[in-house]
N, CA, C and O atoms as a MOPAC input file, in Angstrom:
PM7 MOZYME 1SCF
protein

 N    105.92500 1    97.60400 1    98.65100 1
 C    105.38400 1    96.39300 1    98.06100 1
 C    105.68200 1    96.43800 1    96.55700 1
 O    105.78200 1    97.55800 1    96.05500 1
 N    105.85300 1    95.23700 1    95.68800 1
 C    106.26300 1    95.22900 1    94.88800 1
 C    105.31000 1    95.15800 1    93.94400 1
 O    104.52600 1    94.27000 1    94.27700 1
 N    104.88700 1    95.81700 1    92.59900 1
 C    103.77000 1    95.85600 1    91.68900 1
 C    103.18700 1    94.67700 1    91.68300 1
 O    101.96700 1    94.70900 1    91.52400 1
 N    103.87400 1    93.24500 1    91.85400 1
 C    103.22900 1    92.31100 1    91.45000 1
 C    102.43400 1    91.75800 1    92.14800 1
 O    101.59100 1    90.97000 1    91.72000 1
 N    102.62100 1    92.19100 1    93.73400 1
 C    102.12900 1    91.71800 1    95.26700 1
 C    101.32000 1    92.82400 1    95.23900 1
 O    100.20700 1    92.55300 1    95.69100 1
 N    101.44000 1    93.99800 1    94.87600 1
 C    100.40400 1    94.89900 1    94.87500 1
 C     99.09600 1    94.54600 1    93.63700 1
 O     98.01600 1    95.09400 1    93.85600 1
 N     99.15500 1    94.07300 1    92.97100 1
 C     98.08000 1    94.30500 1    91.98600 1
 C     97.36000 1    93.09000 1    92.18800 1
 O     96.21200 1    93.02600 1    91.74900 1
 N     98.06600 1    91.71600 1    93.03200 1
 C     97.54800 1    90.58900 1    93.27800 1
 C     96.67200 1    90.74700 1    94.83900 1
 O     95.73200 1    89.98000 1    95.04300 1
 N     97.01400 1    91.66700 1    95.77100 1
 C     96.38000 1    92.32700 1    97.09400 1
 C     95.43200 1    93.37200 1    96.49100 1
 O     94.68500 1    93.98200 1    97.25600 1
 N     95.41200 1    93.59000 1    95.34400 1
 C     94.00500 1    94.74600 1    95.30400 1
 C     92.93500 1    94.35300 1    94.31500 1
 O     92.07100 1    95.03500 1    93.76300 1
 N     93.23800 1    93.01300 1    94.23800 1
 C     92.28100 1    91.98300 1    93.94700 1
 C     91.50100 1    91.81100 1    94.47100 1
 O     92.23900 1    91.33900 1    95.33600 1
 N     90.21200 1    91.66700 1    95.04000 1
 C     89.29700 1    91.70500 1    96.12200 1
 C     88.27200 1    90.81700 1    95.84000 1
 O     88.25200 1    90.10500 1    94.83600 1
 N     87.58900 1    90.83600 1    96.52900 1
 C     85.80200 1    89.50500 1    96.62300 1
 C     85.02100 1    90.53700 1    95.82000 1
 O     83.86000 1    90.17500 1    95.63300 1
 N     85.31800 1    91.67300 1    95.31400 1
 C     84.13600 1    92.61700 1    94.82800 1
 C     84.59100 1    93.30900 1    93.11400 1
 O     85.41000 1    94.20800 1    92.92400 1
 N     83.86100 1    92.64300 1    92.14300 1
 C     84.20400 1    93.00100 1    91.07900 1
 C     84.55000 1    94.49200 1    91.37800 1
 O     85.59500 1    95.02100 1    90.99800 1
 N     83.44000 1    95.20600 1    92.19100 1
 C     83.40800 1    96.75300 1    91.66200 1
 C     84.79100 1    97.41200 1    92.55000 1
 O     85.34500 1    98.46100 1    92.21800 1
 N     85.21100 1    96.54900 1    93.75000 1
 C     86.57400 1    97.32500 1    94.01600 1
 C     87.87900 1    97.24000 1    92.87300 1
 O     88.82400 1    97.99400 1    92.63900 1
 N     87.42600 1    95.93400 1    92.29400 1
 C     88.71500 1    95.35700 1    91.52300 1
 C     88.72600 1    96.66500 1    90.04200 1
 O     89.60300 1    96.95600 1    89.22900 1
 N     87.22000 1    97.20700 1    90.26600 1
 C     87.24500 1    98.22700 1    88.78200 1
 C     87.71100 1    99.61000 1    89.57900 1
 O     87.75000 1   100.66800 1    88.94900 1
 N     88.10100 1    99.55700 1    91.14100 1
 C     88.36400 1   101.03300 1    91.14700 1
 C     90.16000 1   100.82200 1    91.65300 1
 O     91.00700 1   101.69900 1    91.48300 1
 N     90.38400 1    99.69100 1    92.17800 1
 C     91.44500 1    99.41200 1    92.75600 1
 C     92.98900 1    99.05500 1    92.02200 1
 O     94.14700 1    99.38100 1    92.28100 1
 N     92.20000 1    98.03000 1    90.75300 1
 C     93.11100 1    97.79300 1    89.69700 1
 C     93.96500 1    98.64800 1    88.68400 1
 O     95.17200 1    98.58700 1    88.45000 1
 N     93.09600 1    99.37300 1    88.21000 1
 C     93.64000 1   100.57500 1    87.48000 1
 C     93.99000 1   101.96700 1    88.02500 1
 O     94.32200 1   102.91800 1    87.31800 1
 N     93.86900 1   101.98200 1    89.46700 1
 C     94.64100 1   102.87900 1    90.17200 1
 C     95.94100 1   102.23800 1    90.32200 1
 O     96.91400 1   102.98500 1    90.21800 1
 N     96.11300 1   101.23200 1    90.50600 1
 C     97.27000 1   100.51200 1    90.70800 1
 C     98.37300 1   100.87200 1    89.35600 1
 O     99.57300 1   101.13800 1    89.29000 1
 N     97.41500 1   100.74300 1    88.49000 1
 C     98.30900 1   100.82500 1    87.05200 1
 C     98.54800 1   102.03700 1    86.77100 1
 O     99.66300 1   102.36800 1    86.36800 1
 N     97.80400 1   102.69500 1    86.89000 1
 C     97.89400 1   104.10800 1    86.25200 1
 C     98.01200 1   105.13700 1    87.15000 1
 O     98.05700 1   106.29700 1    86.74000 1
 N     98.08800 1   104.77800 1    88.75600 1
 C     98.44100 1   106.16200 1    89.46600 1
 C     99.58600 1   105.51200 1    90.63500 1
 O    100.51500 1   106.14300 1    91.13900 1
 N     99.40400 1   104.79600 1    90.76400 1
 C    100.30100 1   104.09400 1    91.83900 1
 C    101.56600 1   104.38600 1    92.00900 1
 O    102.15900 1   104.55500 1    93.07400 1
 N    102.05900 1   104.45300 1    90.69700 1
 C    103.57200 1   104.37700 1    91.05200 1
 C    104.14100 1   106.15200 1    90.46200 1
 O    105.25200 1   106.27100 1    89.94600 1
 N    103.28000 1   107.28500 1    90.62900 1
 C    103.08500 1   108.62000 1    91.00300 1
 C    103.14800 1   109.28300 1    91.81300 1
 O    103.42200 1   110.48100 1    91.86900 1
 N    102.76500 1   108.18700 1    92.92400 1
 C    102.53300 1   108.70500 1    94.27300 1
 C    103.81900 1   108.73100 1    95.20700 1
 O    104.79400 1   107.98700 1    95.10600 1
 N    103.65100 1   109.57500 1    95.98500 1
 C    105.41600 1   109.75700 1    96.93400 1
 C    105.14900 1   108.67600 1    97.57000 1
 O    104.08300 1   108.07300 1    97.44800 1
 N    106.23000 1   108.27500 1    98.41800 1
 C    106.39600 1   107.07200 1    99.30400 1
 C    105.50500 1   106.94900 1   100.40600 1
 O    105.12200 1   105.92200 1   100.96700 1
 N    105.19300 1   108.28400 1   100.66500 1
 C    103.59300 1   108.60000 1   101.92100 1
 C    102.65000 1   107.91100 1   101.32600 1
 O    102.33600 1   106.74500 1   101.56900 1
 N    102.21200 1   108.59400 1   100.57800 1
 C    100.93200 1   107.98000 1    99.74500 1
 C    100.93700 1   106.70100 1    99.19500 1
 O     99.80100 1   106.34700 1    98.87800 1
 N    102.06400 1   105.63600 1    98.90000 1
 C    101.86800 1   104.65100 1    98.57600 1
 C    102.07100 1   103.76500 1    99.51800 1
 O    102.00900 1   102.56300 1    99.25800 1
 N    102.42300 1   104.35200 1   101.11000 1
 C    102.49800 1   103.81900 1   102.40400 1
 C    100.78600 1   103.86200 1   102.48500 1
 O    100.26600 1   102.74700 1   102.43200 1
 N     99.99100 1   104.85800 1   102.58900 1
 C     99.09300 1   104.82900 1   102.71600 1
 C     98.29500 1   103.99300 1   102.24300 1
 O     97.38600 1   103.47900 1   102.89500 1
 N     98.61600 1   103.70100 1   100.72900 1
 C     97.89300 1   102.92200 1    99.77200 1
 C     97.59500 1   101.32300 1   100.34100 1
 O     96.59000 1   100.61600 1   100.41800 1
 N     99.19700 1   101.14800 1   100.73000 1
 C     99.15500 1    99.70800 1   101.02000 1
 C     98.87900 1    99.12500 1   102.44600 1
 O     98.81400 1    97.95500 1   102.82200 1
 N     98.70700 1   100.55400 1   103.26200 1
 C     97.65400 1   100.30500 1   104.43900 1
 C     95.95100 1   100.18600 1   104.03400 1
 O     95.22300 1    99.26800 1   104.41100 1
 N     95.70800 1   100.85000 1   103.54300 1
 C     94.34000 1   100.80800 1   102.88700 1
 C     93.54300 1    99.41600 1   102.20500 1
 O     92.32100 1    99.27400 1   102.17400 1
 N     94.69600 1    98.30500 1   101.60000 1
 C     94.87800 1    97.43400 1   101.68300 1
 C     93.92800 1    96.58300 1   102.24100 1
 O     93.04200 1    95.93100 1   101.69000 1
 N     94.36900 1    96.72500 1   103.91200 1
 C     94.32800 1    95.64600 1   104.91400 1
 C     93.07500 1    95.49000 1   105.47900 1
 O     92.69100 1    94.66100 1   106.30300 1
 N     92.17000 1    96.88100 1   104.63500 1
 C     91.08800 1    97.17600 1   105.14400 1
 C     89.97300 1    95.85800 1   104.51000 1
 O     90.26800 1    95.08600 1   103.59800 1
 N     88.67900 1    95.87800 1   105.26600 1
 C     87.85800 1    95.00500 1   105.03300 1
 C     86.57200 1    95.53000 1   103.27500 1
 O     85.86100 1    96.52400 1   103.12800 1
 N     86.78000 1    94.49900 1   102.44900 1
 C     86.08900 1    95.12400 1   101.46900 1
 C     84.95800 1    95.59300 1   101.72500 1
 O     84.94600 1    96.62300 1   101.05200 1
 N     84.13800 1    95.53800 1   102.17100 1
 C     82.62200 1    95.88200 1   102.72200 1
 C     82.89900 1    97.67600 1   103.49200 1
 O     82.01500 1    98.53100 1   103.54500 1
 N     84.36800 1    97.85500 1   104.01600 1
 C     84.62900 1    99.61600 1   104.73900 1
 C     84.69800 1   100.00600 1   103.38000 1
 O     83.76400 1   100.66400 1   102.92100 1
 N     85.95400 1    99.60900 1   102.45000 1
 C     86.27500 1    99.98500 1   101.24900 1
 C     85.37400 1   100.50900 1   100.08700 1
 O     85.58500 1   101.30600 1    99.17200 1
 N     84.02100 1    99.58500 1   100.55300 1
 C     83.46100 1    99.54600 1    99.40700 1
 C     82.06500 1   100.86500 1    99.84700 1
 O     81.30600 1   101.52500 1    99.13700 1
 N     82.16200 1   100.81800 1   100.56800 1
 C     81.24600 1   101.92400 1   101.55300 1
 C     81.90600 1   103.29300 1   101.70600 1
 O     81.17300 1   104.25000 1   101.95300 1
 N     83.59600 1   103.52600 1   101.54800 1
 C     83.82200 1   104.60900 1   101.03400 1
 C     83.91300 1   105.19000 1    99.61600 1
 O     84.07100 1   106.36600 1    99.28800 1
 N     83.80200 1   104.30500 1    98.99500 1
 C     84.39200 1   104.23900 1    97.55300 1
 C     83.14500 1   105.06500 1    96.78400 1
 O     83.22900 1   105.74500 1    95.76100 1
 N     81.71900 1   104.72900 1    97.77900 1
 C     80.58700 1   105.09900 1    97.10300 1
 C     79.89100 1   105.99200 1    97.85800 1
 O     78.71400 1   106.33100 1    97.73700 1
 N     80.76600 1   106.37200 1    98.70400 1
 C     80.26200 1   107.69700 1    99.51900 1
 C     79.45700 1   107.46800 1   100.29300 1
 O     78.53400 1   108.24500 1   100.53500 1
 N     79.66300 1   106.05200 1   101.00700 1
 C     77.85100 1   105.97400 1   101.94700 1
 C     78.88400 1   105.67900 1   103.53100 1
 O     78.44800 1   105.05600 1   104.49800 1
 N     79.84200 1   106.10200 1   103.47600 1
 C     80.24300 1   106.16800 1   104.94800 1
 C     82.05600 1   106.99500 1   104.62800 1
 O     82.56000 1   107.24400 1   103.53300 1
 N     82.51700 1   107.18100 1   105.71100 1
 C     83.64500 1   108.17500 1   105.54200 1
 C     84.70700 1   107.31400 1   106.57700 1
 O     84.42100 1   106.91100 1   107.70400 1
 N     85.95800 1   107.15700 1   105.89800 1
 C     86.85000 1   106.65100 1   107.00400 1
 C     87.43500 1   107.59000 1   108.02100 1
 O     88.09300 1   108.60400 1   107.79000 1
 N     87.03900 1   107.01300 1   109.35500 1
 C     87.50600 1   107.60200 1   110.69600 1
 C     89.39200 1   107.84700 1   110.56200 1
 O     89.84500 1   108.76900 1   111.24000 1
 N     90.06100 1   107.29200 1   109.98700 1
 C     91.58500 1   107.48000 1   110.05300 1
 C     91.79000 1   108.44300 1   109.23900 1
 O     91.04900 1   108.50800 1   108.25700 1
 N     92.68200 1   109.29800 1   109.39100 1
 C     92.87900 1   110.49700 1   108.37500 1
 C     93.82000 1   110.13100 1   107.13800 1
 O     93.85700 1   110.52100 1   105.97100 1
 N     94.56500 1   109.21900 1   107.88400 1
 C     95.38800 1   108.46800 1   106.26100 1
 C     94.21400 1   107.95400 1   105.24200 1
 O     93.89700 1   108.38800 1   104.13500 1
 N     93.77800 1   107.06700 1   105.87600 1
 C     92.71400 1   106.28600 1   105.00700 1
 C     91.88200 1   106.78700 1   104.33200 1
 O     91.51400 1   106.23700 1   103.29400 1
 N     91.22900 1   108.28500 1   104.86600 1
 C     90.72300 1   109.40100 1   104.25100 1
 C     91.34600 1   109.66400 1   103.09700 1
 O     91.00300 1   109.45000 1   101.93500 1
 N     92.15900 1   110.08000 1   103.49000 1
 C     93.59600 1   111.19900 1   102.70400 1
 C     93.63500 1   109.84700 1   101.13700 1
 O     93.18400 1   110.15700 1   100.03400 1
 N     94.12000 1   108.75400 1   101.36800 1
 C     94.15400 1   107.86600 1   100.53700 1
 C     92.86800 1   107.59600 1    99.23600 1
 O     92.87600 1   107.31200 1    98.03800 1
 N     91.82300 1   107.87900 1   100.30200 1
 C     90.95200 1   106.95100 1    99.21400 1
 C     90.13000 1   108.55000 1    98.57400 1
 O     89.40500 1   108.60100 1    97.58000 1
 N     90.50100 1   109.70700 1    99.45900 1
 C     89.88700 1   110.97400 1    98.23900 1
 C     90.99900 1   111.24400 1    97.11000 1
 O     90.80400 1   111.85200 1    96.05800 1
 N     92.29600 1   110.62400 1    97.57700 1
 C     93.15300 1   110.34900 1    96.43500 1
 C     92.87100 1   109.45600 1    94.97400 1
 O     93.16000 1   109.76900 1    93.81900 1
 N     92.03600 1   107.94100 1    95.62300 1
 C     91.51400 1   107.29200 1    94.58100 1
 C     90.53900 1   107.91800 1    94.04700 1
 O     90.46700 1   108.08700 1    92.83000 1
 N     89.63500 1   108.35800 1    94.91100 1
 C     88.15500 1   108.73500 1    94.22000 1
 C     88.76900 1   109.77400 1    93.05700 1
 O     88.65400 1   109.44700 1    91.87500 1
 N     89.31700 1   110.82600 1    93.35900 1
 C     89.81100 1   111.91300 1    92.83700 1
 C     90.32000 1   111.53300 1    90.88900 1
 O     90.09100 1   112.15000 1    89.84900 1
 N     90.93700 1   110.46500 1    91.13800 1
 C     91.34100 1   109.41400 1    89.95400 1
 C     90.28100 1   108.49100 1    88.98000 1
 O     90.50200 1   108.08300 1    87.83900 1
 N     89.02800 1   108.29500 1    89.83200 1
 C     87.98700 1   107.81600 1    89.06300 1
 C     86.92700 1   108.17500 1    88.52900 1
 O     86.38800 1   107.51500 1    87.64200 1
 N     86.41700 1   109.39600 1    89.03700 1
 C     85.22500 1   109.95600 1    88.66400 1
 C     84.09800 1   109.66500 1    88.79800 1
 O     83.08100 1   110.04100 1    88.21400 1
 N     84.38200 1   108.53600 1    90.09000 1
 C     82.89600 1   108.22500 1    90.84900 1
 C     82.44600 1   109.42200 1    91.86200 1
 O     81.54300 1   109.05700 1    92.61600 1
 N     82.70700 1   110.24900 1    91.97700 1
 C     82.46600 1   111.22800 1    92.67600 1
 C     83.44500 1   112.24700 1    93.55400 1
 O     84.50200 1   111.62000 1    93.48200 1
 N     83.72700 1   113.38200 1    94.30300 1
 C     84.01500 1   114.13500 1    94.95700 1
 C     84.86800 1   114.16700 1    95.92600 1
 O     85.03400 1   112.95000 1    96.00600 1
 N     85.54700 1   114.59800 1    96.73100 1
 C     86.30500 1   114.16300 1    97.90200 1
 C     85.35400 1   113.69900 1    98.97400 1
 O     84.19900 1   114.06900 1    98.75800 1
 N     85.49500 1   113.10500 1    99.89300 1
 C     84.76000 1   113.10400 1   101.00600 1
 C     84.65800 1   113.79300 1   102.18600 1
 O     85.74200 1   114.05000 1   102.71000 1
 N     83.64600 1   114.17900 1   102.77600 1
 C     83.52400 1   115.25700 1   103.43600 1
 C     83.55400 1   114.62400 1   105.08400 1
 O     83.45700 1   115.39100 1   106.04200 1

């Protein structure tokens, strides 16, 4: 996906994803190997309300990519820890 389709898809209904989603976009996104930014843009497709429930540690994604992905974001923000 192309930065510009990416940063306009991680736009979301939720200010607080757009503060964890946006500036991963900018500042780690294009770091990541082609796995991980496969991952990224599956993560995507997800519903903001899963997203936003991992993001804050009050539920854990069942897919191991999606895992793998978002202890990648967390890891980048300093909202907290990997997920367990």
């Amino acid at each position: 996906m192309d930065l510009h389709r990416l940063r306009w898809a991680s736009r979301r209904g939720m200010l607080e994803l757009d503060l964890v989603l946006l500036p991963f976009v900018e500042n780690v996104y294009s770091t990541l190997d082609e796995a991980e930014q496969l991952r990224f843009d599956n993560l995507l497709e997800c519903e903001d309300t899963e997203l936003f429930a991992w993001f804050l540690g009050k539920d854990v994604p069942e897919d191991a990519d999606h895992k793998r992905i978002v202890d990648i974001i967390l890891s980048h923000t300093g909202i907290r820890g990997e997920t367990t």
